[in-house]
MIKE-124830 format. One line per 8 residues: number of its first residue (from 1); their letters; for each residue x negated, y negated, z negated of C-alpha. Coordinates in pm, 1 decimal. Last residue first. Example, Ala and Ser with C-alpha at 12.3 -4.5 7.8 and 13.67 -1.06 7.14 Angstrom:
% residues 2
2	sa	-1367.0/106.0/-714.0 ~ -1230.0/450.0/-780.0
//
This chain:
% residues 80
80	xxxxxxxx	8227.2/-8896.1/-13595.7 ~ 8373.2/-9212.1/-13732.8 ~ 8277.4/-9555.8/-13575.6 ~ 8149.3/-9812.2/-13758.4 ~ 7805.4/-9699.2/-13633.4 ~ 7876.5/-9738.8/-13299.2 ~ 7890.3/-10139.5/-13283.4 ~ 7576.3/-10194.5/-13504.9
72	xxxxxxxx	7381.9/-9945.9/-13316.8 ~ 7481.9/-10137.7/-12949.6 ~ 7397.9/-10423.1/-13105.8 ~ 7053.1/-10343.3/-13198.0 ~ 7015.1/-10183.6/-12868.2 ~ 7100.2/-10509.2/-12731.2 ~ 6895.9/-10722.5/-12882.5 ~ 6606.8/-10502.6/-12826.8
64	xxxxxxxx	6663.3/-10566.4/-12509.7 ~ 6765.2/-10328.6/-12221.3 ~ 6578.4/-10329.0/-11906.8 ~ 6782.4/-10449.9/-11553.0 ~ 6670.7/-10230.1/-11254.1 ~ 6408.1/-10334.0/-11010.9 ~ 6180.6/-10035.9/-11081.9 ~ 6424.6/-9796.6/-11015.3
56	xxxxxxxx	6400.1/-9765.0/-10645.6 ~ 5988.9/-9812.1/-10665.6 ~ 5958.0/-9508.9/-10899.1 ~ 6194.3/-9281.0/-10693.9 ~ 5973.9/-9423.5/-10394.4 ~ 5658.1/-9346.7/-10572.9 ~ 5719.5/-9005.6/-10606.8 ~ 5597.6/-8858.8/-10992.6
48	xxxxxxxx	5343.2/-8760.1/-11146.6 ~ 5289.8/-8694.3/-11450.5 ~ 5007.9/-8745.1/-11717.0 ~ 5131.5/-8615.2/-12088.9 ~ 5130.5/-8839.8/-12386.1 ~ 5415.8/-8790.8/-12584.9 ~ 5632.8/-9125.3/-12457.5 ~ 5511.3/-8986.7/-12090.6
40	xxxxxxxx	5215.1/-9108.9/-11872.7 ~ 5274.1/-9213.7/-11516.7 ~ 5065.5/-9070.4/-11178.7 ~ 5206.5/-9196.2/-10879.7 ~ 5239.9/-8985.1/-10600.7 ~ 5307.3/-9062.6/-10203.7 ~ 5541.5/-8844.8/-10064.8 ~ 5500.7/-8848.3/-9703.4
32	xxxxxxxx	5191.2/-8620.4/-9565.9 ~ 5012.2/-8490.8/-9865.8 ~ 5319.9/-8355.7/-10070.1 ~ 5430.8/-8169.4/-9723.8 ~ 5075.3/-8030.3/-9668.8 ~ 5021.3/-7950.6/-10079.1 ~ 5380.6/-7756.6/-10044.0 ~ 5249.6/-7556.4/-9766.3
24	xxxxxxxx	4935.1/-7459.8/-9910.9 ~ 5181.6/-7338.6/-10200.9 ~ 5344.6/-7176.9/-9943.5 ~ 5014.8/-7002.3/-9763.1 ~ 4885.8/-6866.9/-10151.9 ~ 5187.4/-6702.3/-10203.7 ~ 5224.8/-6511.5/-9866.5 ~ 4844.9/-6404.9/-9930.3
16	xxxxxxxx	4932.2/-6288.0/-10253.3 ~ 5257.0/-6065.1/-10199.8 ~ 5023.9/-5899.1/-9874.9 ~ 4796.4/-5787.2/-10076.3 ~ 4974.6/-5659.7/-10370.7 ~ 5235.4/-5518.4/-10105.0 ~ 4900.2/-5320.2/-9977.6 ~ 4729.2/-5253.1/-10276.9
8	xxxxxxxx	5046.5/-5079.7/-10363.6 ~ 5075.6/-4878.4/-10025.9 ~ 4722.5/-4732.0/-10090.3 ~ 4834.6/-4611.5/-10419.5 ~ 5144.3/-4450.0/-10299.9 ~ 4915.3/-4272.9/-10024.5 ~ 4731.4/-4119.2/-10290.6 ~ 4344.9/-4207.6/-10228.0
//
């Protein structure tokens, strides 16, 4: 074997093993403090997402259809 070839399957090697310790890394750090909860999107798709950025905005005030409604009526007399 050529000595470039040898080098290749080296960095090839090496380039995988460093990839497969971060992402074992990131499932550590995910496991430890940031507790998941799994949401589905307007289209369908399962997330996930941290509960504490769910938990912060779950408390905030939801618009009304009465106020969207207004909201419409208000801009649309508006030119663009």
């Amino acid at each position: 074997m050529s000595k470039d070839k040898t080098k290749s399957r080296r960095d090839f090697l090496t380039l995988g093993l460093s990839n497969s310790e971060s992402s074992k890394t990131s499932t550590e750090q995910n496991d430890q403090g940031n507790e998941k909860v799994k949401m589905l999107t307007p289209d369908g798709q399962l997330v996930e997402i941290d509960k504490a950025l769910f938990e912060k905005n779950r408390n905030k005030k939801k618009t009304t259809n009465k106020d969207i409604l207004d909201w419409r009526d208000n801009n649309s007399n508006k030119p663009t």
